[in-house]
C-alpha positions in Angstrom: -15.5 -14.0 26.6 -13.2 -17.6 26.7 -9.5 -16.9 25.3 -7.0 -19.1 24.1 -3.9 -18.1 25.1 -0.7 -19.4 22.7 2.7 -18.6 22.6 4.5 -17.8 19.5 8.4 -16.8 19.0 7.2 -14.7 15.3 3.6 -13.1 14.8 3.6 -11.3 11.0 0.4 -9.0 11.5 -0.4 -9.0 7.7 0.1 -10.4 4.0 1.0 -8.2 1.3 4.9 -8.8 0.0 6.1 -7.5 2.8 4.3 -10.1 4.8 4.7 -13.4 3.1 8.6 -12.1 2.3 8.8 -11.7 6.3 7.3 -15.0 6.3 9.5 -16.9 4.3 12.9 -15.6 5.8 11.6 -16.3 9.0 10.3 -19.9 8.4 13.5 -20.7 6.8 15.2 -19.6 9.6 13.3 -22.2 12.4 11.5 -19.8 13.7 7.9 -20.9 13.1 6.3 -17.7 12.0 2.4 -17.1 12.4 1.0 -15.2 10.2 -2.7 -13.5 10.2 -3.2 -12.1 6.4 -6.1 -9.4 8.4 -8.9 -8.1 6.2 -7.8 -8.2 2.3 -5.5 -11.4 2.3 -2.4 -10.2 0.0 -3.0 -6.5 0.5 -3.4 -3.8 -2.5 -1.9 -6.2 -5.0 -4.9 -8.1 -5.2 -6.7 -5.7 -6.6 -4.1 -4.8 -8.7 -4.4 -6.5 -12.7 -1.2 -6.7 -14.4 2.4 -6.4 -12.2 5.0 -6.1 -15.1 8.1 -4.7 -12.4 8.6 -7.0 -10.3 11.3 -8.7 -11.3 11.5 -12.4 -12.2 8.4 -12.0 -13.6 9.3 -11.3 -17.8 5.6 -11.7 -18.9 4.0 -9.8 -16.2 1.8 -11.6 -14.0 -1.4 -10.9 -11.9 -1.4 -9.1 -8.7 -3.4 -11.9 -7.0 -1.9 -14.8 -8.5 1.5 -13.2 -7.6 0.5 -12.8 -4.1 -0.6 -17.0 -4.4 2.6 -17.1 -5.0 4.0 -15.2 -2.2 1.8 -17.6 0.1 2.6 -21.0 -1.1 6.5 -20.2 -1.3 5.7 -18.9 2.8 3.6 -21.9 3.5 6.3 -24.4 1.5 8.9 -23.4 4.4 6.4 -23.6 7.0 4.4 -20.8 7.8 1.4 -21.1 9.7 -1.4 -18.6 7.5 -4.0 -18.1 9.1 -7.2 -16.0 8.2 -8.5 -13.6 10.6 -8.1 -9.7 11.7 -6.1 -8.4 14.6 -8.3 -6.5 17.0 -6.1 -5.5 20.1 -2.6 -5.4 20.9 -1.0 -4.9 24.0 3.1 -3.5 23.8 3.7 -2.8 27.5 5.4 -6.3 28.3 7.0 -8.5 26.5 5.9 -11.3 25.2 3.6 -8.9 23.5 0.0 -9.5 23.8 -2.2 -9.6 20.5 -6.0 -10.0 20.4 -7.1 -12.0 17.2 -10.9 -11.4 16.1 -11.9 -10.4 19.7 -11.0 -14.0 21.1 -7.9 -15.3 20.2 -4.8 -14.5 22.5 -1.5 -14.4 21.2 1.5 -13.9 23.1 4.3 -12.9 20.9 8.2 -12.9 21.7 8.7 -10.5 18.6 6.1 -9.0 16.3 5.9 -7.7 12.6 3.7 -5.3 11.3 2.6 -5.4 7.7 -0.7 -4.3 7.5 0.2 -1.7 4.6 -1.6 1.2 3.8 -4.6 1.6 1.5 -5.6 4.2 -1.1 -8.0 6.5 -0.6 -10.7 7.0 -3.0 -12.9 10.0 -4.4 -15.9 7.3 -3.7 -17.7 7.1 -6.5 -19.6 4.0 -8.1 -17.7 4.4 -12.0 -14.6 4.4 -9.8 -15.0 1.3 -7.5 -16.7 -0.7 -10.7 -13.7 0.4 -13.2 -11.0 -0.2 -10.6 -8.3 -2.0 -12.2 -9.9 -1.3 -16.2 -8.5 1.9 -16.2 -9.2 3.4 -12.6 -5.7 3.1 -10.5 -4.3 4.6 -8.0 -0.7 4.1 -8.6 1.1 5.4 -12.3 4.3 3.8 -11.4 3.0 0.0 -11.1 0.2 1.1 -14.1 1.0 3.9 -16.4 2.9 1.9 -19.0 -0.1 0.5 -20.1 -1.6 4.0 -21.1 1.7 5.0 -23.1 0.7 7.1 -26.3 -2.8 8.0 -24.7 -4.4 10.3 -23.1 -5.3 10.2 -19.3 -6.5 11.7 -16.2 -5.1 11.9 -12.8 -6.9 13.6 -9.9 -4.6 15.1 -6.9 -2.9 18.6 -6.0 0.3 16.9 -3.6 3.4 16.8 -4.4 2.5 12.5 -4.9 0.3 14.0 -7.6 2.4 15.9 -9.1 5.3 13.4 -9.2 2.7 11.2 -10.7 1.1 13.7 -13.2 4.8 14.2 -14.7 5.9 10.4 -14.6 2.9 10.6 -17.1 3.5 13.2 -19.0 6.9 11.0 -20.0 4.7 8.0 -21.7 1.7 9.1 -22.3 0.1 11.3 -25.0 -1.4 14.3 -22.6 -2.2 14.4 -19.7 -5.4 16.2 -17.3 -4.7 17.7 -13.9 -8.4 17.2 -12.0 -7.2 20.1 -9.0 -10.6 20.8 -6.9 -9.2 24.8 -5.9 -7.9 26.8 -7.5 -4.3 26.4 -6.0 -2.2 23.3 -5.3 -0.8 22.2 -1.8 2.1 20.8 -3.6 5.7 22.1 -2.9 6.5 24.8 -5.3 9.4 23.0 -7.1 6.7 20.6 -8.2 4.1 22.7 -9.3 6.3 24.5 -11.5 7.3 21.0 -12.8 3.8 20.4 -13.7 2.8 23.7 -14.9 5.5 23.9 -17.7 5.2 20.8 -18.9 3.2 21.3 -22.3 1.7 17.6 -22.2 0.0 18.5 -18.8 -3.3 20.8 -18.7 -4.2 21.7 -15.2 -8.4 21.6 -14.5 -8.6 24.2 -12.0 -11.6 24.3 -9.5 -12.8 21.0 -10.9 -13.9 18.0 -9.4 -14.7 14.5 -11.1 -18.6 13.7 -11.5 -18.1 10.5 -13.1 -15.7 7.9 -14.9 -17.4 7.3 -18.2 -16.8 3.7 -19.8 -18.7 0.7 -19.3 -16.4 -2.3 -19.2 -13.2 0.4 -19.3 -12.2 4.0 -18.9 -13.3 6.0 -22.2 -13.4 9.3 -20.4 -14.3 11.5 -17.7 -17.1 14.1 -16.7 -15.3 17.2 -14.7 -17.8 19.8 -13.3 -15.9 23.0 -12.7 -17.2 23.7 -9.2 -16.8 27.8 -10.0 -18.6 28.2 -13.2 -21.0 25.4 -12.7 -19.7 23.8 -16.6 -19.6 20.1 -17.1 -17.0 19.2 -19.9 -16.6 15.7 -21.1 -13.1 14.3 -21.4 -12.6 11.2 -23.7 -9.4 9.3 -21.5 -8.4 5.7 -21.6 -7.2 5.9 -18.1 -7.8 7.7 -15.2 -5.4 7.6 -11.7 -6.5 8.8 -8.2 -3.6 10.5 -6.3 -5.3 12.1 -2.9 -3.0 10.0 -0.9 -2.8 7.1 1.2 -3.7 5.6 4.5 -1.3 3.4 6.6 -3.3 0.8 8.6 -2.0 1.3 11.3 -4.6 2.5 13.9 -4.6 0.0 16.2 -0.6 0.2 17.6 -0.8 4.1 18.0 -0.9 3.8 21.8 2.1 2.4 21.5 4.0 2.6 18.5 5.5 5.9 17.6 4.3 7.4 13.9 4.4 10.5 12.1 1.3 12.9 11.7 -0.2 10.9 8.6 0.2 7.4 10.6 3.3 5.7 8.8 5.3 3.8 11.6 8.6 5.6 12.2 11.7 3.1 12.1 15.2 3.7 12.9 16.9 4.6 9.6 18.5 1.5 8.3 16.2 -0.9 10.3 12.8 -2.0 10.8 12.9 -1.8 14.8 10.5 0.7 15.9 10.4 2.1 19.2 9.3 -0.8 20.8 11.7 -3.6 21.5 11.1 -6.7 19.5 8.1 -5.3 17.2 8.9 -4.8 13.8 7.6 -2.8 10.9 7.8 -3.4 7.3 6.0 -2.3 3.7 3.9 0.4 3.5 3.2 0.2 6.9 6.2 2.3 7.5 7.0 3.3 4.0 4.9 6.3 2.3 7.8 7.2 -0.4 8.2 4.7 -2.2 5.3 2.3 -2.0 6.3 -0.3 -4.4 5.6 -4.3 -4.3 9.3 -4.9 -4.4 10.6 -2.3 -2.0 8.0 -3.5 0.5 9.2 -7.5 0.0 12.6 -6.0 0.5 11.8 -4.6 4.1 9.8 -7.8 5.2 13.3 -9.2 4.6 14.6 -7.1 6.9 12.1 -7.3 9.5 12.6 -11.0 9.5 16.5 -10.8 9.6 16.0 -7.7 12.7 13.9 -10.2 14.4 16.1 -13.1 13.9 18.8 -11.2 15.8 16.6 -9.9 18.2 15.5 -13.7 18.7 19.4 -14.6 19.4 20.4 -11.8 21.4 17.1 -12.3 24.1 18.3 -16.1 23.9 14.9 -17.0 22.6 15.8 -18.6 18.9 
């Protein structure tokens, strides 16, 4: 296997907002940032349809053509966007070592990670074909559009829960899909959910199928204890079962918690490596939000920046 080896003072693994945002501070500030956008160029907001909170945007706009957006503002300051997947990386030394697509070597005097963190899915085929016509997997970015009507959300967490009762506030009633018969949510928010007249809770259910051919006009729930299918007409349907960070590949070196979010120092987007970086949902599994995750690529970029002057390297 031939390798190119090239040296580079930033290296953004990843393109979501918190990405190109990392970008852009970074290439403003000289530093020459490299970025490799890995396997879904402009992360989970490309397969969102309609961003209405990020602000600056008073129409709304696209999730992929606001992440175009993102790129060409990242590439105007002179960004270097390149398409291809990280494969290795080695934190022992510094520079750090990164392997792109199994043949590319990097050597990196400060990294940032932005690889996100992706939604997992029940796996069905109405849910991967009505994905973003009613199928979502986040009420805070989509909800509003379902205000006045009745929807679905599938999920027994405390995320679900939160979720289930942001709904309850806009739309018309909402159905609790919970596959046992008990919720592993904290008790404070089951009890939220459980008085809330708007919400009905399906226990010991499961979904069988979105129904709705080119959007959500229900949902088929088979209650896995009595066998019963019951139809459910919905306009929209959200899947809260959780989240997960892609971040597999640094865990020999990178310290996370159990679910594989990166830890950060509090206030800071240094992890416990010196000089690498993590930003966006990465590191973030609270809040989870386009513009909270452009706000830490900020960061990471500024953290860097000093990290750059302090080593002498800028």
């Amino acid at each position: 296997m031939s390798q190119e080896i090239e040296k580079v003072k930033v290296l953004i693994i990843g393109s979501g907002p918190a990405g190109y945002t990392a970008a852009i501070y970074a290439a403003r500030a000289g530093m020459k940032p490299v970025l490799y956008t890995g396997g879904q160029p402009g992360g989970q907001l490309t397969i969102t349809t309609d961003v209405e909170n990020y602000p600056g945007y008073p129409d709304g706009i696209m999730g992929p053509e606001m992440m175009e957006d993102f790129k060409k503002q990242a590439e105007r300051f002179g960004t270097d966007i390149r398409y291809g997947l990280v494969t290795q990386v080695d934190f022992t030394l510094r520079p750090h070592k990164v392997t792109v697509d199994d043949q590319i070597e990097i050597q990196a005097e400060t990294v940032i990670i932005s690889t996100g963190a992706s939604a997992k899915w029940l796996g069905l085929e109405s849910e991967n074909r009505l994905n973003g016509r009613g199928v979502s997997a986040c009420a805070v970015c989509d909800g509003f559009f379902f205000r006045g009507q009745e929807v679905a959300i599938v999920g027994a967490g405390d995320t679900a829960c939160e979720e289930a009762s942001y709904l309850a506030n806009i739309c018309s009633k909402v159905y609790m899909i919970v596959r046992k018969s008990e919720m592993r949510a904290s008790q404070i928010m089951q009890n939220r959910v459980k008085n809330n007249p708007k919400i009905e809770i399906l226990w010991n259910s499961e979904t069988e199928e979105i129904l709705g051919e080119e959007e959500v006009t229900g949902v088929k729930v088979l209650n896995n204890k009595t066998g019963e299918i019951r139809e459910i007409a919905i306009s929209g349907f959200f899947v809260a079962i959780g989240h997960q960070p892609n971040t597999e590949i640094f865990r020999k070196f990178i310290d996370m918690d159990e679910a594989g979010y990166i830890k950060t120092i509090p206030g800071t987007t240094k992890t416990n490596v010196e000089g690498v970086f993590a930003c966006g949902d990465a590191q973030d599994n609270v809040y989870r939000q386009a513009v909270t995750a452009a706000g830490t690529g900020c960061m990471a970029a500024l953290d860097a920046e000093r990290f750059l002057a302090a080593h002498e390297l800028h």
